[in-house]
N, C-alpha and C positions, 0 to 999 in steps of 0.2 A: 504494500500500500504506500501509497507515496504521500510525503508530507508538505506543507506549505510552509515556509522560512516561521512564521510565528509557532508552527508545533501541532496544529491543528491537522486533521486529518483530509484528502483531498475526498472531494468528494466520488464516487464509483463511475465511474463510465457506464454501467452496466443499469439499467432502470429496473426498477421490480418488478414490472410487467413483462421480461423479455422471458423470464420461463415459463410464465403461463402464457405466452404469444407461441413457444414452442408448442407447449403442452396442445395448444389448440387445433395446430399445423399437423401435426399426428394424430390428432383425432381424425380432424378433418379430412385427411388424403387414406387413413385407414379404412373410413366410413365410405367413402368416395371410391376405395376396393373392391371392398362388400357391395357394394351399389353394382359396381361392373359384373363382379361375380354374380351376382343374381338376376341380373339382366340379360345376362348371355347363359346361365346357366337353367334356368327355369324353363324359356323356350325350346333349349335344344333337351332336354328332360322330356317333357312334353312329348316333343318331337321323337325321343326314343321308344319311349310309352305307345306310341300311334302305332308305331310303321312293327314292334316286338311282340305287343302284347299279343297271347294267343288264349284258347279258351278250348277248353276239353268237348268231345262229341260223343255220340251215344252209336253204338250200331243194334242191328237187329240180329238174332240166332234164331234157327229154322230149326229141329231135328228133323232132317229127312227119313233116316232110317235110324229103327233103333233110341236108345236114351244115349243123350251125350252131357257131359256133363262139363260145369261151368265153376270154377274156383277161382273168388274174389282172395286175396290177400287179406284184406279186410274182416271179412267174414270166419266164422269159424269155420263152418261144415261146408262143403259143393253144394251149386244148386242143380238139382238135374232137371234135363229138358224132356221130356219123352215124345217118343215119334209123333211129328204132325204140331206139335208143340210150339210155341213162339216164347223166348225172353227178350224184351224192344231195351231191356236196359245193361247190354254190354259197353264194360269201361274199358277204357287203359289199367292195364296191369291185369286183364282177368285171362286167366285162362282156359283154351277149350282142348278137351281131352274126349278121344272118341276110340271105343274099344273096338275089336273085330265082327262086331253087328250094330254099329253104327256111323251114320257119316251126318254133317249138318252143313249147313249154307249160313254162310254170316252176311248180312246186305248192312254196309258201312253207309258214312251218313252222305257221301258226293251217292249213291249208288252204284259204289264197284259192290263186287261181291266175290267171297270168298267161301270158296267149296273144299270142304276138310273130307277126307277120305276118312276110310277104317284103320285104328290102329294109329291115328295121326295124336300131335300135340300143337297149338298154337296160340302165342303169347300174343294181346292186342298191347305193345310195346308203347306206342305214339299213337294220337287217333286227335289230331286239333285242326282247330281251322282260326284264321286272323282273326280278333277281338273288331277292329274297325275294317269296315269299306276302302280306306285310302293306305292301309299295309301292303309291302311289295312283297308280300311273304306269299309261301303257294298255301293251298291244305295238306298235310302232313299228315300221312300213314305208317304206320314201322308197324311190322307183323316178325314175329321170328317164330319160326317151325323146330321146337324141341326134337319130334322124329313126326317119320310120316310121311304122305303127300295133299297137297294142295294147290285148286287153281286159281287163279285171282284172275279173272275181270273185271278191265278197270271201265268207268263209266265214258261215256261221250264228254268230248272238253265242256266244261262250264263257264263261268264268268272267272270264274280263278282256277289258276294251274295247278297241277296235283304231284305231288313228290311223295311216292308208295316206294317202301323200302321191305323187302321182306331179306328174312338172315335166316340162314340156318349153320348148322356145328360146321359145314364145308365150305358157305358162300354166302355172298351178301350182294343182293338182285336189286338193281330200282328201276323200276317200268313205268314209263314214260309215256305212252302212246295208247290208244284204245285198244282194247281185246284183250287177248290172255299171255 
């Protein structure tokens, strides 16, 4: 601190405002951050939300021949289907299991359809379609065949494209185009 010839003390260069004129300057350009971050981040959010979201589908089980039976995860016990029979409320995760006198037709919600032979197993893996109208997302199918055989027919094109993936222990199929 510097003194003046009589002893007295000089006075500070420094005002007592200039740390709360700091303090303010950082608020101010902190909050002014925040601002930006939530201006550009809330839209494109949004915007990820639209084009991602997706939403689970139902399909329908036939038994054609025979009882074929159907095992939610969820559930404790199989539901069994008996010949001629309909269950309209197949998920993702369930499984269909058909013994050697029986086969079932599953009809998915675009209307492909899936014909399970005798002696087959098939997991409905994937089964969604886009949350909104303006997603560039297709409808999404994923089947995987534990053992067995099975035919997939896929439906006539719709308003949205379809990406059917079926798997099984040796391969993994995605079928693209109408028929089987």
């Amino acid at each position: 601190m510097a003194h003046l010839a009589d002893g007295l003390p000089a006075a500070s260069t420094e005002s007592p405002s200039t740390g709360r004129e700091q303090l303010a300057w950082v608020i101010l350009l902190t909050a002014f951050a925040i601002f930006c971050a939530l201006a550009v981040g809330i839209p494109l959010s949004i915007r990820w939300y639209i084009h991602k979201a997706t939403r689970p589908q139902l399909a329908t089980l036939t038994s054609t021949l025979g009882t074929t039976l159907v095992v939610d995860p969820a559930l404790p016990n199989p539901f069994a289907v008996a010949e001629g029979a309909r269950k309209p409320d197949v998920r993702e995760q369930n499984r269909i299991e058909t013994d050697a006198n029986s086969s079932a037709v599953v009809r998915l919600f675009d209307e492909s359809t899936v014909t399970i032979f005798p002696n087959s197993e098939v997991t409905v893996v994937r089964m969604r379609t886009p949350r909104f109208k303006r997603s560039p997302l297709p409808n999404e199918i994923a089947l995987h065949v534990g053992r067995g055989n099975v035919r997939v027919n896929i439906a006539p094109p719709g308003t949205r494209p379809l990406r059917l993936v079926v798997t099984t222990p040796h391969a993994t199929v995605e079928l693209v185009e109408e028929g089987s």
